[in-house]
PDBQT receptor file of N, H, CA, C and O in Angstrom, charges set to zero:
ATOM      1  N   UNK A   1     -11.742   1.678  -1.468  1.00  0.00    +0.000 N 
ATOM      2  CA  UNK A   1     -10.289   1.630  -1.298  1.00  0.00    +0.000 C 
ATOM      3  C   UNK A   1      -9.923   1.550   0.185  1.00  0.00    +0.000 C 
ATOM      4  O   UNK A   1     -10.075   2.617   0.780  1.00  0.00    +0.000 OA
ATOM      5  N   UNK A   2      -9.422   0.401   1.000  1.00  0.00    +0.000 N 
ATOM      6  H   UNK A   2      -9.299  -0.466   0.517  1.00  0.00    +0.000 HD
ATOM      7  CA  UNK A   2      -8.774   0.132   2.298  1.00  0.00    +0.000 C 
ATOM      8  C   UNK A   2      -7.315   0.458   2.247  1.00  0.00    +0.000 C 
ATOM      9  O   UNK A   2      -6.472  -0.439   2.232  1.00  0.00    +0.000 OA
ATOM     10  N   UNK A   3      -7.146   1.146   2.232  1.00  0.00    +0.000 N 
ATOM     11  H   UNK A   3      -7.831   1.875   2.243  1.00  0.00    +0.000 HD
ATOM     12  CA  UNK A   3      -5.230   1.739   2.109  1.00  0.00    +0.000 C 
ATOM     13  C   UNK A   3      -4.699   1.412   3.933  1.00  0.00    +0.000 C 
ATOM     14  O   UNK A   3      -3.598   1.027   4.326  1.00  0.00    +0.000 OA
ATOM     15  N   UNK A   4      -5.669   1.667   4.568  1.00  0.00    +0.000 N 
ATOM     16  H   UNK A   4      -6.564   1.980   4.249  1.00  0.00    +0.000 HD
ATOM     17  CA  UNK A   4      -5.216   1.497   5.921  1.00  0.00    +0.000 C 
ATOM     18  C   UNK A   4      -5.431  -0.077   6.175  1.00  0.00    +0.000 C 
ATOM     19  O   UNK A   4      -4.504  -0.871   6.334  1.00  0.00    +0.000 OA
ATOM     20  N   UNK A   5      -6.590  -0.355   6.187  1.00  0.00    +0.000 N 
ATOM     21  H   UNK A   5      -7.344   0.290   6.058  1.00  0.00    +0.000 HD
ATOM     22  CA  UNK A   5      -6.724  -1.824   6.309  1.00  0.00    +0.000 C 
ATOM     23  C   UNK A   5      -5.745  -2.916   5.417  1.00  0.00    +0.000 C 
ATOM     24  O   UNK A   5      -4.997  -3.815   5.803  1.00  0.00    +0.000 OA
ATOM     25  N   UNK A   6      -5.962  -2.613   4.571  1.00  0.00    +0.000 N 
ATOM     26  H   UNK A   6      -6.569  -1.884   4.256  1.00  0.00    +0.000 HD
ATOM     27  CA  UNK A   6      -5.066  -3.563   3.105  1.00  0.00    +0.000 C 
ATOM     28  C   UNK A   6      -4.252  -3.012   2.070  1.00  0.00    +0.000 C 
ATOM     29  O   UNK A   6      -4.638  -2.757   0.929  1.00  0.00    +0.000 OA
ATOM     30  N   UNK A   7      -2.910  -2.813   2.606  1.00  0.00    +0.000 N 
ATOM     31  H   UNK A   7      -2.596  -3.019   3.533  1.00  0.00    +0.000 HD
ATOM     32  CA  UNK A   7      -2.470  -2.215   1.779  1.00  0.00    +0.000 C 
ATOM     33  C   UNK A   7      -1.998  -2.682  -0.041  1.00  0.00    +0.000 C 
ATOM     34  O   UNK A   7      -1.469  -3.739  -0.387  1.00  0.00    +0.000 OA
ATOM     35  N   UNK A   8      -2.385  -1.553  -0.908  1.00  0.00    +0.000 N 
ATOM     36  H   UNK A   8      -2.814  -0.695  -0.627  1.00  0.00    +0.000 HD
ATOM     37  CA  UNK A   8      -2.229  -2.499  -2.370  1.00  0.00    +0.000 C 
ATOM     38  C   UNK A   8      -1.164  -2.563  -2.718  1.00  0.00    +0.000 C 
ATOM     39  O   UNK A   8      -0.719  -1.916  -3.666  1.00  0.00    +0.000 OA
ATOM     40  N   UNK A   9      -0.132  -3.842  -1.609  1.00  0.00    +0.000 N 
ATOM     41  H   UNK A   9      -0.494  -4.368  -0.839  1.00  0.00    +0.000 HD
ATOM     42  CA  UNK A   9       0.777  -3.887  -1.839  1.00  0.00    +0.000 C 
ATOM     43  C   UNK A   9       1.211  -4.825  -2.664  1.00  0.00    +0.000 C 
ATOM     44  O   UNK A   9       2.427  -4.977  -2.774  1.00  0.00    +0.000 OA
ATOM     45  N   UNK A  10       0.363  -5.593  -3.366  1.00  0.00    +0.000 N 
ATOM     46  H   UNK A  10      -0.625  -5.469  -3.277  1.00  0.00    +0.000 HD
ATOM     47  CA  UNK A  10       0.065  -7.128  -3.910  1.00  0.00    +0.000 C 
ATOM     48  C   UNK A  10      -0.671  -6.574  -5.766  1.00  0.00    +0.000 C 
ATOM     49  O   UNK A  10      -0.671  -7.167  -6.844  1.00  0.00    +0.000 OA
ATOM     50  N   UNK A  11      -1.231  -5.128  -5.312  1.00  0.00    +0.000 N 
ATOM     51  H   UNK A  11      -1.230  -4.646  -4.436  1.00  0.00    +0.000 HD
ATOM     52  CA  UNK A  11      -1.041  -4.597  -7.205  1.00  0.00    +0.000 C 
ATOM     53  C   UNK A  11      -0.215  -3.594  -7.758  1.00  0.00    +0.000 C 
ATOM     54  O   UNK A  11       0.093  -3.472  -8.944  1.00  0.00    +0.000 OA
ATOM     55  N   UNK A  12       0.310  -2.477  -6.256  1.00  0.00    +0.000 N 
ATOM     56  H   UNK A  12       0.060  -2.576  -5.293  1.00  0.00    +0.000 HD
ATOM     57  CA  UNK A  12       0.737  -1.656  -7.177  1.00  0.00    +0.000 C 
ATOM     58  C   UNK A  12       2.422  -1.849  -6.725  1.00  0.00    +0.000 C 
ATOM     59  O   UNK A  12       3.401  -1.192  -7.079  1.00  0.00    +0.000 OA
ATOM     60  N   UNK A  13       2.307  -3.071  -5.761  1.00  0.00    +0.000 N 
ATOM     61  H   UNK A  13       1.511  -3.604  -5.473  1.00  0.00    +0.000 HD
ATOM     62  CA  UNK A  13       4.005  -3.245  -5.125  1.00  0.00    +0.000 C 
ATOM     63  C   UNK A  13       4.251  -2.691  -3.893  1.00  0.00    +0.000 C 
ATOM     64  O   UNK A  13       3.423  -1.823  -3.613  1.00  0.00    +0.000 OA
ATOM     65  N   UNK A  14       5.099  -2.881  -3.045  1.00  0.00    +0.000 N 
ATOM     66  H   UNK A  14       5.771  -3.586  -3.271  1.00  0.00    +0.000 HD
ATOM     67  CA  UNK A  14       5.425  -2.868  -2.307  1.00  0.00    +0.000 C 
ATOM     68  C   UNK A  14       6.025  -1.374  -2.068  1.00  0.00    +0.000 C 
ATOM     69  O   UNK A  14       6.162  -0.873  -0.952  1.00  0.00    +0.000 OA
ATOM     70  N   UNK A  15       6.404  -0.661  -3.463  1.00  0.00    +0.000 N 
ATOM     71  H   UNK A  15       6.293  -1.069  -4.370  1.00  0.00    +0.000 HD
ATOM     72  CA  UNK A  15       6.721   0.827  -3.339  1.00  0.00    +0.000 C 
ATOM     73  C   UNK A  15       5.690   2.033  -3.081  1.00  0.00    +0.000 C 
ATOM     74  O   UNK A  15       6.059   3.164  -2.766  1.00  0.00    +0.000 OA
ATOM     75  N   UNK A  16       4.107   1.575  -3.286  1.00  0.00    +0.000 N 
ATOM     76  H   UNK A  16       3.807   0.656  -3.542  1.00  0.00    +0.000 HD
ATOM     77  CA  UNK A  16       3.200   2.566  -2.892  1.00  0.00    +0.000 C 
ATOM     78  C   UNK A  16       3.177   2.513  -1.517  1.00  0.00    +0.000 C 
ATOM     79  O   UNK A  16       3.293   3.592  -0.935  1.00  0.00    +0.000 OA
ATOM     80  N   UNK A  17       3.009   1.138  -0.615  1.00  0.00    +0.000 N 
ATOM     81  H   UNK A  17       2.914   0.262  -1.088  1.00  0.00    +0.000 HD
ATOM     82  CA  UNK A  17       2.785   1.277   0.383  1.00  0.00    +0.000 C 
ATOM     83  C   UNK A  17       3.444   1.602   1.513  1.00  0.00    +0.000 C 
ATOM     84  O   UNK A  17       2.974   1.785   2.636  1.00  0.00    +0.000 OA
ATOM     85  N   UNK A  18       5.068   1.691   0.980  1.00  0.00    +0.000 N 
ATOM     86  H   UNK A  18       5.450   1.543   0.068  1.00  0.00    +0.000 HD
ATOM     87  CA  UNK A  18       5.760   2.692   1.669  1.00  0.00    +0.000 C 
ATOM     88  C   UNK A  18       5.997   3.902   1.546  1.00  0.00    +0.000 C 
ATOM     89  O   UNK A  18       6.703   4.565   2.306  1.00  0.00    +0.000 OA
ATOM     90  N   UNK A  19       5.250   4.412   0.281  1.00  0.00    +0.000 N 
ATOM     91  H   UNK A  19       4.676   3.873  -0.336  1.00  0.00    +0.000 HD
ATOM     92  CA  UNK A  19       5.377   6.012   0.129  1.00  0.00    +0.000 C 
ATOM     93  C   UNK A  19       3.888   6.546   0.739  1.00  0.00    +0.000 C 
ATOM     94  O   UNK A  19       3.411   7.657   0.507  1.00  0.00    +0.000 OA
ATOM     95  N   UNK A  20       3.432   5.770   1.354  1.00  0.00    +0.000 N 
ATOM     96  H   UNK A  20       3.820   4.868   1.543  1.00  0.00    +0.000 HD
ATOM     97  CA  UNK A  20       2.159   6.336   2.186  1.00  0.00    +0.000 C 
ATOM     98  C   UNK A  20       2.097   6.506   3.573  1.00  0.00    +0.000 C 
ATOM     99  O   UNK A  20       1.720   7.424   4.302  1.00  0.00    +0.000 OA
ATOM    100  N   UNK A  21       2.722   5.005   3.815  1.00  0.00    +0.000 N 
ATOM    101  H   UNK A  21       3.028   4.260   3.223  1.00  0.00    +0.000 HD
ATOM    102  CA  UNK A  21       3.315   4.056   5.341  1.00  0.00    +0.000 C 
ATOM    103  C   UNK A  21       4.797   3.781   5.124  1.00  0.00    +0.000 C 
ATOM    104  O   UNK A  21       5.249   2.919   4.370  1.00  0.00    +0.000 OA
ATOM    105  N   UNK A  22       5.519   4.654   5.909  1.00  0.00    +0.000 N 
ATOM    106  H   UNK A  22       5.152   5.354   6.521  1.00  0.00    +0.000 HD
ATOM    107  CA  UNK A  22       6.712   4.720   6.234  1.00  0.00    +0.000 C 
ATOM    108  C   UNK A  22       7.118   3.531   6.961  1.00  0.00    +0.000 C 
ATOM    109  O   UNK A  22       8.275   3.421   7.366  1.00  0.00    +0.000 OA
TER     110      UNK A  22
């Protein structure tokens, strides 16, 4: 899992990766 590198903003949407990364 790359959460920093790639965010899974392309499976879980665009709403996880701002509730991680502001």
């Amino acid at each position: 899992f790359s959460q920093q590198t790639i965010p899974p903003s392309a499976k879980y949407g665009a709403r996880h990766t701002v509730t991680m990364i502001p």
